[in-house]
Backbone as CSV, one residue per row, in Angstrom:
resi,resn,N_x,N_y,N_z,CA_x,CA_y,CA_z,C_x,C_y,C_z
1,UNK,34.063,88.585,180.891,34.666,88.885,182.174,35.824,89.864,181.949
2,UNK,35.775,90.639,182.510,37.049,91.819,182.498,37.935,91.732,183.712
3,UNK,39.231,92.047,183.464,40.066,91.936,184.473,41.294,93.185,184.030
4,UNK,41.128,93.859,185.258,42.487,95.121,185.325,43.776,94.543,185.256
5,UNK,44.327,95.052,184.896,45.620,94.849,184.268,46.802,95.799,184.261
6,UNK,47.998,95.888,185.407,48.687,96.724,185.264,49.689,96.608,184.714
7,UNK,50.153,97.759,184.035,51.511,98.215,182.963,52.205,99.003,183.781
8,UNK,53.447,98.869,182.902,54.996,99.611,183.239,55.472,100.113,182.476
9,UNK,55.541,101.338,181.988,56.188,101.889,181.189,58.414,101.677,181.563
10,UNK,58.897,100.738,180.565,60.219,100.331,181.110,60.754,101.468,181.221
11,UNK,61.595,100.896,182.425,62.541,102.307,183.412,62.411,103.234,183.509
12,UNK,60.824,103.521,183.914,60.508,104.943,184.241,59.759,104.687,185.236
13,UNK,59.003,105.167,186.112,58.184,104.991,187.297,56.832,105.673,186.903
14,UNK,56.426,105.172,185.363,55.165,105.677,184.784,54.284,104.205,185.018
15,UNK,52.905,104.393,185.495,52.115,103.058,185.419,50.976,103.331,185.266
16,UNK,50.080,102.659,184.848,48.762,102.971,184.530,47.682,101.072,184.223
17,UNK,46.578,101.607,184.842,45.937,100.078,184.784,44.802,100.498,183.923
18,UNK,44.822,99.113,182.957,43.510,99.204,181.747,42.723,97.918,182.213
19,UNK,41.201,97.945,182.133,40.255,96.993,182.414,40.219,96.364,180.989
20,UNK,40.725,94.984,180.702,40.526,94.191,179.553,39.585,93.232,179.746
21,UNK,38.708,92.986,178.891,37.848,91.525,177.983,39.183,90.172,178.385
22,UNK,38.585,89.570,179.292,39.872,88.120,178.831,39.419,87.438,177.914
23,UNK,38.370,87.468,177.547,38.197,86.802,176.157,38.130,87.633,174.949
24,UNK,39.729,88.201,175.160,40.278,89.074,174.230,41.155,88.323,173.547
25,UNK,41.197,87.993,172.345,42.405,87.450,171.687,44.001,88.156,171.955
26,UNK,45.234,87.202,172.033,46.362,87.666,172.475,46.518,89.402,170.907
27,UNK,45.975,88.739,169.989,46.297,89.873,169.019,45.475,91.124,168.898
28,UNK,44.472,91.341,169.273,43.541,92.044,169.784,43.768,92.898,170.918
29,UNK,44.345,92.269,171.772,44.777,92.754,173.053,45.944,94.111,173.296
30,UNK,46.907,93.325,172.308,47.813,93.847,171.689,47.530,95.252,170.830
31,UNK,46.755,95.157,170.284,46.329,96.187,169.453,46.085,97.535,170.025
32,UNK,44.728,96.796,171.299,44.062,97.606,171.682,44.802,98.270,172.943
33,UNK,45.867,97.873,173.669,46.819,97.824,174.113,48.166,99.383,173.706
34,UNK,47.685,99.017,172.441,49.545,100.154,172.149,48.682,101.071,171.643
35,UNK,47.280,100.806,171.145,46.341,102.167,170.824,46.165,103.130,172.355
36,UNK,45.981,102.647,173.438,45.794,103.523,174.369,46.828,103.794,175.064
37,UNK,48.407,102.904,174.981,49.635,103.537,175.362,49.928,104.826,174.926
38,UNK,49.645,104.732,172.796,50.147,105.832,172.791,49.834,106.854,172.805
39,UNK,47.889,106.793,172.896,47.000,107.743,173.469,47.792,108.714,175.023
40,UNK,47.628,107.526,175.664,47.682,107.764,177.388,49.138,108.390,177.795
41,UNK,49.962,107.709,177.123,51.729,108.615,177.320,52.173,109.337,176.125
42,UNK,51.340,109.656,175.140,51.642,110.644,174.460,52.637,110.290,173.475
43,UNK,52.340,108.514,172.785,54.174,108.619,172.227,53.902,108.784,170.630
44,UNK,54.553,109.134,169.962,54.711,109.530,169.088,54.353,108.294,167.603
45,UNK,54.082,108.639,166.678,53.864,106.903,165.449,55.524,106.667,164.925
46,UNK,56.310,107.074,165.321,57.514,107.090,165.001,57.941,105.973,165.622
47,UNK,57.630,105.660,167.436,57.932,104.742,167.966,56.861,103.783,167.511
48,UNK,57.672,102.510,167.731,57.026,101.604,168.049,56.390,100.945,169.510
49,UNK,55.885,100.261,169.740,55.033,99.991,171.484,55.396,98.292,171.510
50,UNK,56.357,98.123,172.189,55.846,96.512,172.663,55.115,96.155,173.677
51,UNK,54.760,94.855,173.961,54.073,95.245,175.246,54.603,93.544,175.793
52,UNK,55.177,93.799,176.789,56.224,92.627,177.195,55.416,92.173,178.693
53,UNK,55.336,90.689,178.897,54.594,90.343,180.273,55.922,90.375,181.143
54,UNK,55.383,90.748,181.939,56.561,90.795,183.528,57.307,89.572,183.585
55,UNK,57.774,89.983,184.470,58.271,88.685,185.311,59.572,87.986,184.376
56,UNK,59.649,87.780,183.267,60.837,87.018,182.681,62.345,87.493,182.505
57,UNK,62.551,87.168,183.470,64.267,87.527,183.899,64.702,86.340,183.373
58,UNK,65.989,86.066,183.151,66.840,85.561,182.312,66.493,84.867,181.388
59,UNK,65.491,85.894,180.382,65.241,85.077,179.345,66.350,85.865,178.110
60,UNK,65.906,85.317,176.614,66.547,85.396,175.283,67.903,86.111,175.631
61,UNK,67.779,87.590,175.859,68.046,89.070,176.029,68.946,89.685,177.312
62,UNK,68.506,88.448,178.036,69.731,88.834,179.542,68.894,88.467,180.849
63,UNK,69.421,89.302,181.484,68.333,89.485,183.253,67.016,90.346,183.593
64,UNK,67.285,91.205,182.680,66.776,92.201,182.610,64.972,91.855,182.251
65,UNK,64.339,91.598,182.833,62.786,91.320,182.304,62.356,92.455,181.682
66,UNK,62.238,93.803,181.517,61.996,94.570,180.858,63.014,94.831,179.505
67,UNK,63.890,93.941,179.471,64.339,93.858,177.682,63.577,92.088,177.038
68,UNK,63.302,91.678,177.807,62.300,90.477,177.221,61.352,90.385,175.644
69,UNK,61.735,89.335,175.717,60.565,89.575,174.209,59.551,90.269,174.214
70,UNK,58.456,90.837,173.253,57.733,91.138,172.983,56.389,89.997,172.778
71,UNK,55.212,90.208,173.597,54.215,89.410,173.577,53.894,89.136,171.994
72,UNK,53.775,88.181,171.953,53.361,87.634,170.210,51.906,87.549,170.115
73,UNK,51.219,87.945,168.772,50.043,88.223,168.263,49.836,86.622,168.190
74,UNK,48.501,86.247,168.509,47.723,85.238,168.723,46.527,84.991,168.685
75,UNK,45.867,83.481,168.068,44.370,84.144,168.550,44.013,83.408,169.554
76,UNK,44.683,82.834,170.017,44.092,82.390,172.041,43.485,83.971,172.633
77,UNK,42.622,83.277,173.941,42.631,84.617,174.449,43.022,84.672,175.953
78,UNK,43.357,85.831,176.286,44.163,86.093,177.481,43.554,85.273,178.642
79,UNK,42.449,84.630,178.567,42.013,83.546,179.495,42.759,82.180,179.035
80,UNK,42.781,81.959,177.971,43.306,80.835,177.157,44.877,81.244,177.845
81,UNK,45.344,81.530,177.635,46.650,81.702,177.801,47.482,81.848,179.319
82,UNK,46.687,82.810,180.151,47.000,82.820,181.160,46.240,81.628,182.344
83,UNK,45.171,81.262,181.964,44.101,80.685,182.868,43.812,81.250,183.888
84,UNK,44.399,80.324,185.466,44.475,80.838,186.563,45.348,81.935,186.723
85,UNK,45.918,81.946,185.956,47.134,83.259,186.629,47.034,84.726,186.313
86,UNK,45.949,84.843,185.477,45.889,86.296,184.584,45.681,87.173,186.360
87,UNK,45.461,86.588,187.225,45.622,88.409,188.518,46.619,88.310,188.964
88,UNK,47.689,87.604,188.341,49.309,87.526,189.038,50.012,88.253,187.775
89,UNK,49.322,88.709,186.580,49.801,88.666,185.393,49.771,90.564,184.979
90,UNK,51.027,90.788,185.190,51.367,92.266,185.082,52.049,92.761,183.136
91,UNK,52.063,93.659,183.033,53.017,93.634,181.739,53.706,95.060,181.368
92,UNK,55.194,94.686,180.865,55.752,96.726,180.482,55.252,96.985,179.048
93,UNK,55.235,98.006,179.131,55.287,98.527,177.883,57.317,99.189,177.182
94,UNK,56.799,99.132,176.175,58.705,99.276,175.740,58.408,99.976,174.339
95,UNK,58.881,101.838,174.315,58.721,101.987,173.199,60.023,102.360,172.186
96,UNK,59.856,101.979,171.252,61.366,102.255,170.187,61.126,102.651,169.105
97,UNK,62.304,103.026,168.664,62.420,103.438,167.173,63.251,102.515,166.568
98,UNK,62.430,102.160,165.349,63.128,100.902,164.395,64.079,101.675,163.522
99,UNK,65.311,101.570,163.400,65.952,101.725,162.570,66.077,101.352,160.726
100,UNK,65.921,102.169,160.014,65.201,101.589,158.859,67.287,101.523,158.436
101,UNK,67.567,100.404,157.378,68.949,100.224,156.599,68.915,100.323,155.264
């Protein structure tokens, strides 16, 4: 079963919807996920791609739901995980550069 899925590129008014497998593993998803971000917006291997689910305001990081954790690699799959809710279930994308020390 496939289900569209829209992204947010954080604090920009860039969006774009990908048709996913829900019986996609959370790590899989992920993968296949920051492979066509950085296809589709052009970002560079320098950055890195998170890919953060909506909605979590005052979590770890502040208010801010687009500084939220980063979805964690898993092997549930996005049916497993979301169940009923995966068409309420949006997500940003967040790209950075890791600072190497």
């Amino acid at each position: 079963m496939i289900h569209r899925f829209y992204f947010k590129m954080v604090y920009t008014s860039q969006t774009i919807y990908y048709d996913i497998e829900l019986n996609s593993t959370i790590s899989s998803f992920i993968l296949n996920v920051k492979n066509k971000v950085r296809e589709n917006f052009n970002i560079d291997n320098n950055y890195t791609i998170d890919i953060i689910e909506a909605g979590q305001f005052n979590n770890i990081n502040g208010r801010d739901a687009e500084l939220a954790p980063a979805l964690e690699p898993s092997n549930l799959t996005l049916l497993q995980k979301y169940e009923n809710n995966y068409k309420q279930t949006s997500f940003y994308i967040r790209n950075r550069i890791e600072i190497q020390i």
